[in-house]
C-alpha distance (Angstrom), angle and dihedral (degrees) to the residues before:
residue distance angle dihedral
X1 . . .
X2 3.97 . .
X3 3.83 105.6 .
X4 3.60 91.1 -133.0
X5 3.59 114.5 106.5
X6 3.84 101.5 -131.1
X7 4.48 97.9 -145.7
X8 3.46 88.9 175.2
X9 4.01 100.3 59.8
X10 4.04 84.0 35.2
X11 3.61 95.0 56.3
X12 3.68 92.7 44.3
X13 4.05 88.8 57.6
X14 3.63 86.0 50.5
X15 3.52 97.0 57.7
X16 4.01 88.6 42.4
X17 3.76 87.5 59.3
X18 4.18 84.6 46.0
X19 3.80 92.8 57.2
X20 3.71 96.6 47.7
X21 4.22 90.3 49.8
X22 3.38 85.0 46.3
X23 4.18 104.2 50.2
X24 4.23 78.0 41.1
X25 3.55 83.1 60.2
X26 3.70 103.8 46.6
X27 3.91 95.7 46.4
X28 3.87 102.5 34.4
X29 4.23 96.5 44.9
X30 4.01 101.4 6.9
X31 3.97 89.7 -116.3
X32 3.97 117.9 148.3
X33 3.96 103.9 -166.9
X34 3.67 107.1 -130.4
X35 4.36 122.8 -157.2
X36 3.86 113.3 -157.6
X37 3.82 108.4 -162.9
X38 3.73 119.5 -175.8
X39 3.53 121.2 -166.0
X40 4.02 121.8 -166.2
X41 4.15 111.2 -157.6
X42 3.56 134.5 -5.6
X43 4.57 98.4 -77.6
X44 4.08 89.8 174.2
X45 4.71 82.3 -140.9
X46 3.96 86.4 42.4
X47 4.01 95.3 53.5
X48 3.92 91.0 39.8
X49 4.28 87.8 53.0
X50 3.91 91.7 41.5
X51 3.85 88.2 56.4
X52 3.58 93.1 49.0
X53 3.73 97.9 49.7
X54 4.05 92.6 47.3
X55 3.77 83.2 51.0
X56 3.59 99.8 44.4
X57 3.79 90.0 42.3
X58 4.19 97.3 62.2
X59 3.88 87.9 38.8
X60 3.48 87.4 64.9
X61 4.21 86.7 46.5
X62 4.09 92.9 -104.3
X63 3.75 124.6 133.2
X64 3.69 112.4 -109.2
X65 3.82 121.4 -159.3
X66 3.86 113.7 178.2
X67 3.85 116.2 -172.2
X68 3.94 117.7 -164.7
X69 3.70 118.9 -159.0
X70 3.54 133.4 -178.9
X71 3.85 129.0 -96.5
X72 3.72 88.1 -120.0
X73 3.44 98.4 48.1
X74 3.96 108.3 118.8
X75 3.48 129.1 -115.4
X76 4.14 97.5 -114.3
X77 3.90 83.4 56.7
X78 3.97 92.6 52.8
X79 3.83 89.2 47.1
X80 3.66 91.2 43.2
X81 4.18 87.8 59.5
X82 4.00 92.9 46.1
X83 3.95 91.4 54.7
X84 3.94 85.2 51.0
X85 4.33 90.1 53.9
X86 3.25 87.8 41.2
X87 4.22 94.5 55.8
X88 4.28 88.4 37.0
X89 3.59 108.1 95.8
X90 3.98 95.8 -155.9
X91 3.68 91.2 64.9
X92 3.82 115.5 81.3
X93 3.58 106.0 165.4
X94 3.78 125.1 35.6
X95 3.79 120.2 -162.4
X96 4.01 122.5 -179.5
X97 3.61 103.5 -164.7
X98 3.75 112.2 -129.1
X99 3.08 150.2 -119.5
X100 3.67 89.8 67.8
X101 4.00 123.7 -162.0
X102 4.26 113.1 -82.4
X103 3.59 94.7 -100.3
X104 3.50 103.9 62.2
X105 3.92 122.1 65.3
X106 3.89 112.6 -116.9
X107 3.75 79.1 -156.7
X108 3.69 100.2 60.2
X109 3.72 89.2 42.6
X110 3.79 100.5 54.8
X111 4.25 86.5 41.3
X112 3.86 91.3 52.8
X113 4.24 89.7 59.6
X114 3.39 116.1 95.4
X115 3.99 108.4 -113.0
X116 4.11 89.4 -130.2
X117 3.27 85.5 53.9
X118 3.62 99.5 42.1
X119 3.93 111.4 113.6
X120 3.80 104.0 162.3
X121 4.40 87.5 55.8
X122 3.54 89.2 -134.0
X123 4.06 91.1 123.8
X124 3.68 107.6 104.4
X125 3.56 92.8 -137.5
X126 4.62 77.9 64.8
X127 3.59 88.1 47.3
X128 3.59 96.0 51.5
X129 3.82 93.4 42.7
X130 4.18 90.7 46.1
X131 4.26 86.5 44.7
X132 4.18 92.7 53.3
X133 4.34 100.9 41.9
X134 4.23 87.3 -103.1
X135 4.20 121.7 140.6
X136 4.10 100.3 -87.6
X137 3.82 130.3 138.0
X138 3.18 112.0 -97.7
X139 4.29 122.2 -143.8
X140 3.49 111.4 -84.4
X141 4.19 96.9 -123.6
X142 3.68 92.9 52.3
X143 3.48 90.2 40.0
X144 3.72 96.3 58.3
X145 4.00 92.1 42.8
X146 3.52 88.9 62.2
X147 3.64 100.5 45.2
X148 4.17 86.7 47.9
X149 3.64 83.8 54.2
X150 3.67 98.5 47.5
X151 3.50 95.3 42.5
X152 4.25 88.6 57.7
X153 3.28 99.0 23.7
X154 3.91 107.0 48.7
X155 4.35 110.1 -160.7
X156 3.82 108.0 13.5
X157 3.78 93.6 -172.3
X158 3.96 115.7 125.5
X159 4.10 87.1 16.5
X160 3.83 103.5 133.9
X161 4.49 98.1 -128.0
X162 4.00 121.5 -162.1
X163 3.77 105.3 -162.9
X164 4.31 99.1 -168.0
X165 3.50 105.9 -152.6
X166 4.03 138.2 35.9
X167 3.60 112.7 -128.8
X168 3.69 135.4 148.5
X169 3.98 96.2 -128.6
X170 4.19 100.2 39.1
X171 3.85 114.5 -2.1
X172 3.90 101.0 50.0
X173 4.35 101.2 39.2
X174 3.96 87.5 31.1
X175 4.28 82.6 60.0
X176 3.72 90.8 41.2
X177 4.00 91.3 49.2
X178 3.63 98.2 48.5
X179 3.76 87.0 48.2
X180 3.88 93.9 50.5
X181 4.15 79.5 56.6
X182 3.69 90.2 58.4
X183 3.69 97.0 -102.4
X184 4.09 123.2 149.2
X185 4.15 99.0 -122.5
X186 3.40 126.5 -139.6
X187 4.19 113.5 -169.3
X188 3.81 103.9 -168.2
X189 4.40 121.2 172.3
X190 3.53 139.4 160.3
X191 4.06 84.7 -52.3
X192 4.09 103.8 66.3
X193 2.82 116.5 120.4
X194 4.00 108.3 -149.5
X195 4.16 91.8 25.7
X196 3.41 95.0 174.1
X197 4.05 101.9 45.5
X198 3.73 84.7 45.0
X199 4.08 89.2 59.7
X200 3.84 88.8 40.4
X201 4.06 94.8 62.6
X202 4.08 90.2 48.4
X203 3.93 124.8 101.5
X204 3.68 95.3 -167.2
X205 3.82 108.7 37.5
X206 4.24 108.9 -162.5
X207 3.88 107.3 -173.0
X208 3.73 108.9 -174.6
X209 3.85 99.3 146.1
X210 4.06 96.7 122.3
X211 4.00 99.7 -123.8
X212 3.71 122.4 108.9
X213 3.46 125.5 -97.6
X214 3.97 92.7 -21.6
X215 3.81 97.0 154.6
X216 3.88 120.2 67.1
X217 3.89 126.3 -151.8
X218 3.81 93.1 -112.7
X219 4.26 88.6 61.4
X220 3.63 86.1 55.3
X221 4.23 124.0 92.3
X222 3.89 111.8 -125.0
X223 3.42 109.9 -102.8
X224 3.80 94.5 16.7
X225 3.73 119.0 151.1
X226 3.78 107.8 -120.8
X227 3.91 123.1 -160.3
X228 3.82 104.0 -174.8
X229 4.34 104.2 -157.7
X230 3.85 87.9 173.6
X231 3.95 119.0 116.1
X232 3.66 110.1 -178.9
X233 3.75 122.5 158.8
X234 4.13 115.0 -152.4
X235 3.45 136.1 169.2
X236 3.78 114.2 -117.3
X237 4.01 132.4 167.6
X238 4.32 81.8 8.2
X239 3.83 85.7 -60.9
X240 4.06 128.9 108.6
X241 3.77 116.5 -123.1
X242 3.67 144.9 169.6
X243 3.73 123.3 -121.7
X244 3.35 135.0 157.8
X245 3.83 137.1 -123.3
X246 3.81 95.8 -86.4
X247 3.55 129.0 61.8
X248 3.23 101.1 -106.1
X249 3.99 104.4 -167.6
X250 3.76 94.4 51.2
X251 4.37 87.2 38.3
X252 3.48 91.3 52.0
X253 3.79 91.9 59.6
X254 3.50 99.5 62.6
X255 3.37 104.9 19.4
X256 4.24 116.1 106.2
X257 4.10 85.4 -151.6
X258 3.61 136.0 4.4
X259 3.58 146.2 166.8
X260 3.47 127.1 -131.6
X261 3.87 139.9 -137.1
X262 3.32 114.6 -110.2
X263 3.78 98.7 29.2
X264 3.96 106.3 26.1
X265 3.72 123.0 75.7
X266 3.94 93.8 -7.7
X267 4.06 89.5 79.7
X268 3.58 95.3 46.1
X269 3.75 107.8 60.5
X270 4.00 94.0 63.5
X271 4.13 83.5 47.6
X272 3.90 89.7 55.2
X273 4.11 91.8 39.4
X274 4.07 84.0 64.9
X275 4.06 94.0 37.9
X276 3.76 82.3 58.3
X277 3.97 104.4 41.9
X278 4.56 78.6 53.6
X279 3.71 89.7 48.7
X280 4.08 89.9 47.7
X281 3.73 98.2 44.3
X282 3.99 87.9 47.5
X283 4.13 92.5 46.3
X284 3.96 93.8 48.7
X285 3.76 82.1 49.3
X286 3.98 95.6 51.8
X287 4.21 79.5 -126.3
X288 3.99 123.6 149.8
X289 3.86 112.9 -144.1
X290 3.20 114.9 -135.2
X291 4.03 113.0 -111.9
């Protein structure tokens, strides 16, 4: 088995297993899923990622509706759009992509989505459910690290996890998730003290701390499973590229799995977005999926 963790052929199963919930959906309860996007401004990387959710989303026979508003546009009118997804029974899943312009609070924004309808599992009322073992969605990068891992690794429970970095969207539910798989946690940031030790003692090393290539082969345990959330674009040799936030040369070495950047975690959080508009639209409809 390479030790490469392929998130490209992963994330196509995923969205295999989407289709089939989703046809199961249509002919057993007459229920089309439906994914409202909204994207505020004209972010070049936000556009290009819109596009390939809408496109990703009918593949896998979902209705897509995309809705485009200006950079200008004020905050009442943004919250004015979520209360009307939130009343329209087609859509199941409502996603507002961020970052979102200065003058209008991400906060308010995520708050204002109804938590059925919540795909992203930024609504507190998600975050409490994820945090305390109940039946949320989870957020789709976290989501799709722990299925990778899964998938390679079997049973995680008793594997000692390092999570490096703290945020909201990967560090924080990525810690809760590998806890809810029995895993002793480890949350390390810009304050450890020891960084490198701490990485050393893990099993399953998640860096998702947004600078390039911060984490060497030699802080890495041999035979360590490595999921790599960084996506960091440099300019090396005169020419722009994409790496992530470990090393992945010197990683790769020791590592007994990794995933790699482009190509590893990237793939999978547009897979997970449509595994949790299916698992929506069947929860608002008090419908089981099948397994």
């Amino acid at each position: 088995m390479s030790k490469v963790i392929d998130g490209k052929a992963f994330a196509e199963k995923v969205r295999g297993e989407v289709s089939k919930q989703v046809d199961w959906l249509k002919s057993n309860h007459s229920i089309t899923p439906g994914l409202a996007v909204v994207l505020v401004g004209e972010d070049p990387a936000s556009q290009v990622y819109v596009r390939n959710k809408g496109k990703q989303t009918v593949e896998v026979g979902m209705n897509s509706y995309e809705h485009k508003l200006d950079t200008s546009v004020s905050e009442a009118e943004l919250l004015a759009l979520i209360d009307k997804l939130n009343n329209d029974d087609s859509v199941h899943g409502i996603l507002v992509q961020l970052p979102l312009p200065d003058h209008i609070q991400e906060a308010a924004v995520i708050d204002a989505i109804d938590y059925r309808k919540d795909v992203d599992g930024f609504h507190l009322t998600n975050v409490g459910l994820l945090n305390t073992g109940g039946e949320g969605v989870v957020p789709c990068t976290p989501l799709g690290c722990i299925m990778m891992l899964k998938d390679r690794l079997g049973s995680l429970s008793g594997k000692n996890a390092v999570v490096v970095g703290r945020s909201n969207i990967v560090g924080k539910p990525m810690a809760a998730l590998l806890l809810k798989e029995s895993c002793t946690v480890t949350i390390a940031h810009s304050r450890t003290q020891d960084l490198a030790g701490v990485c050393k003692e893990a099993d399953i090393l998640v860096a998702a701390v947004g600078r390039p290539e911060m984490i060497p082969g030699d802080w890495v345990k041999p035979g360590a499973a490595v999921i790599d959330v960084g996506i960091n674009r440099i300019e090396r040799d005169g020419k722009n590229k994409l790496v992530g936030d470990v090393d992945y040369a010197s990683c790769e070495a020791v590592a007994g799995a990794i995933t790699p950047v482009p190509g590893g975690v990237g793939p999978m959080t547009i897979a997970c977005l449509l595994h949790n508009t299916v698992q929506q639209a069947a929860r608002q409809k008090g419908v089981e999926l099948p397994a």
